[in-house]
C-alpha positions in Angstrom: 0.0 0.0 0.0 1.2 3.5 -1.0 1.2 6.5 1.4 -1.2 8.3 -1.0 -3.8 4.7 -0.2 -3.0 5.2 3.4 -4.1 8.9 3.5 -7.0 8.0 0.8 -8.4 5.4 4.2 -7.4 7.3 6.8 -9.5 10.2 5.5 -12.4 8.3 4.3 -12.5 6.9 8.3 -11.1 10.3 10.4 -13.2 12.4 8.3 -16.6 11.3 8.6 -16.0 11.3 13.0 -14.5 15.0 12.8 -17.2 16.4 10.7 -19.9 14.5 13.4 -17.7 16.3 16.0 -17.7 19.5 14.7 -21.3 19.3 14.1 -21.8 17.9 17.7 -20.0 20.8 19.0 -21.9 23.2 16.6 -25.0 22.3 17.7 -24.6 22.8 21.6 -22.9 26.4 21.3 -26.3 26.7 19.1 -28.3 25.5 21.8 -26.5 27.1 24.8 -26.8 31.0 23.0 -30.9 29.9 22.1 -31.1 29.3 25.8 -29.5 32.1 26.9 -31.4 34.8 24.7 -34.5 32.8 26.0 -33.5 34.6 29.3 -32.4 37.7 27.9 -35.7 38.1 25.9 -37.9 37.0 29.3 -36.0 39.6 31.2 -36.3 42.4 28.6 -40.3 41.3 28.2 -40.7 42.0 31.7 -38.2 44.1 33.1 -40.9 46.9 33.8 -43.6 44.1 35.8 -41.1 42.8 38.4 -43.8 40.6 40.0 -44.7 38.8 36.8 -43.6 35.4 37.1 -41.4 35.2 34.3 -39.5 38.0 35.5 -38.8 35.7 38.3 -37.9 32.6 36.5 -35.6 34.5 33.8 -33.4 35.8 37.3 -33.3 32.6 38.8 -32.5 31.3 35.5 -29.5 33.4 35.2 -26.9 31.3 37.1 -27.1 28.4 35.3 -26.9 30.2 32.1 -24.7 32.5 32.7 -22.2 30.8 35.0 -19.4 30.8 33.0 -19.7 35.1 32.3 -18.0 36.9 35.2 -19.4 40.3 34.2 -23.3 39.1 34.3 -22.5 37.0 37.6 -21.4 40.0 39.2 -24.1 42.2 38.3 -26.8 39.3 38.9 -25.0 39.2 42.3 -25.5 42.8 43.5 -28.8 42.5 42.1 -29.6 39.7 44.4 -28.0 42.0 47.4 -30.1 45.1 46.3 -33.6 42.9 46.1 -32.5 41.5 49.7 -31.5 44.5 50.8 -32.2 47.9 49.4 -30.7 50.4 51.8 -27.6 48.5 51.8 -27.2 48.4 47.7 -27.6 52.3 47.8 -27.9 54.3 50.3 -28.7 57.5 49.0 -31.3 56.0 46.0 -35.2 55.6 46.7 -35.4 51.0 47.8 -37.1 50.8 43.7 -34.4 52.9 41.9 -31.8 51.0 43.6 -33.4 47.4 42.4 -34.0 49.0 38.8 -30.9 50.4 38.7 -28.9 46.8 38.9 -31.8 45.2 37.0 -31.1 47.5 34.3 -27.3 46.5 34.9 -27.5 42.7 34.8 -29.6 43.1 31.5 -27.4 44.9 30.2 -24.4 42.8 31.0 -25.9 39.9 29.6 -26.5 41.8 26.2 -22.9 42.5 25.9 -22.5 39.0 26.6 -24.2 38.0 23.5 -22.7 40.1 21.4 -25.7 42.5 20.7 -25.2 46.6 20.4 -28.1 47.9 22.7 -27.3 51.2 25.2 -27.7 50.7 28.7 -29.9 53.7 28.5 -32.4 52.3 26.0 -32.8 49.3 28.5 -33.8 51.4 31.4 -36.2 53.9 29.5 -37.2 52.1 25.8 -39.6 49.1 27.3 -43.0 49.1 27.4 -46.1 48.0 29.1 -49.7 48.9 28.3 -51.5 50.7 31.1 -54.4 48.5 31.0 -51.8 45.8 31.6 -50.3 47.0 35.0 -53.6 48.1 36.0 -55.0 44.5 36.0 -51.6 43.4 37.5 -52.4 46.6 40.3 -56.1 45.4 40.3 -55.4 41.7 40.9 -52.9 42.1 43.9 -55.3 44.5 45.5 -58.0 41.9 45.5 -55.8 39.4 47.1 -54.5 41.7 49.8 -58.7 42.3 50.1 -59.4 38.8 50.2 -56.8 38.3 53.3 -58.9 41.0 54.9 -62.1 39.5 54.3 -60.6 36.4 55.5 -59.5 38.1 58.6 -62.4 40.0 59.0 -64.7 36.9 58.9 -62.7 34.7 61.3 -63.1 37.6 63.9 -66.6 37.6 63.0 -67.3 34.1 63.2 -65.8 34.4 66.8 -67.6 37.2 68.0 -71.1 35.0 67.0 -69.6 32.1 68.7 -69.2 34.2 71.9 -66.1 35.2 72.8 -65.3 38.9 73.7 -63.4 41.0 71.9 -60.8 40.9 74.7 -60.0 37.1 74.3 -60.2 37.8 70.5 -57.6 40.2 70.9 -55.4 38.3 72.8 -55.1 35.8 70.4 -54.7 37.6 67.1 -53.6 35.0 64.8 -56.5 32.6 63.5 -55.8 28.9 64.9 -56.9 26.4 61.7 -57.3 23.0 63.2 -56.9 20.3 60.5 -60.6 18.4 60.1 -60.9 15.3 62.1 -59.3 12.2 59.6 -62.8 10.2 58.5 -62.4 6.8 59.8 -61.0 4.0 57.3 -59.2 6.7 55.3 -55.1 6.0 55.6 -53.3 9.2 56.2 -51.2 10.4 53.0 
């Protein structure tokens, strides 16, 4: 066999297993930037409704995809600190300007990341969110902080009718639930 055979085989074998490899490796840098700018685009979509859900998931998201990134660790890190802590993250900025501040940081940090060309500026002031939007988000958690009320309101109730006096209700403040009695013949879960 002649070294031009050998290299003829050896191609015909290596060649096929790098190009898999290469395609292989392809593929998960392809998957790992899709994942990313699925956090990027979550936190951009709701950077302006802090309490919507997916705001939540996209920050809790951002350590395992951004792990490797020092910059956007950092800033996810002192947003962690300034959510935990306001006062602390700033002293001299308002508890929300603080948070929105280092929100508008980490997004930002993570768009450098991927390689896009957006200002820091634009983040902070180009988003938007329909006024009927955020008053249905306002509207909804005012009815839940009402429905705690009416909830208190109607346990205090229920023991006034029952008898007690208002002195014994105020002593104990905090409603006691009691589990229901188990049914007999039902095995406890």
């Amino acid at each position: 066999m002649t070294n031009t055979e050998l290299i003829t085989i050896a191609a015909i074998l290596i060649g096929p297993i790098f190009a898999v490899l290469i395609s292989l490796w392809l593929t998960n840098k392809k998957q790992e930037r899709d994942q990313k700018l699925v956090v990027l685009r979550m936190l951009l979509s709701t950077r302006h409704l802090p309490a919507d859900p997916g705001f939540s998931v996209a920050i809790n998201l951002v350590p395992v995809e951004f792990s490797s990134s020092r910059p956007v660790m950092s800033a996810y890190k002192e947003f962690i600190r300034a959510v935990q802590d306001p006062a602390a993250a700033d002293p001299n900025a308002p508890p929300l300007q603080s948070t929105s501040a280092k929100t508008t940081k980490l997004i930002f940090e993570i768009v450098r990341h991927l390689g896009f060309e957006i200002l820091e500026s634009d983040i902070q002031h180009a988003g938007y969110a329909a006024a009927g939007f955020v008053d249905r988000d306002n509207l909804l958690l005012d009815s839940q902080r009402a429905t705690k009320n009416i909830a208190d309101i109607l346990w205090i109730q229920t023991r006034l009718l029952a008898g007690e006096s208002w002195d014994s209700i105020q002593s104990s403040p905090v409603p006691n639930i009691e589990s229901p009695p188990e049914e007999k013949g039902k095995k406890k879960k």
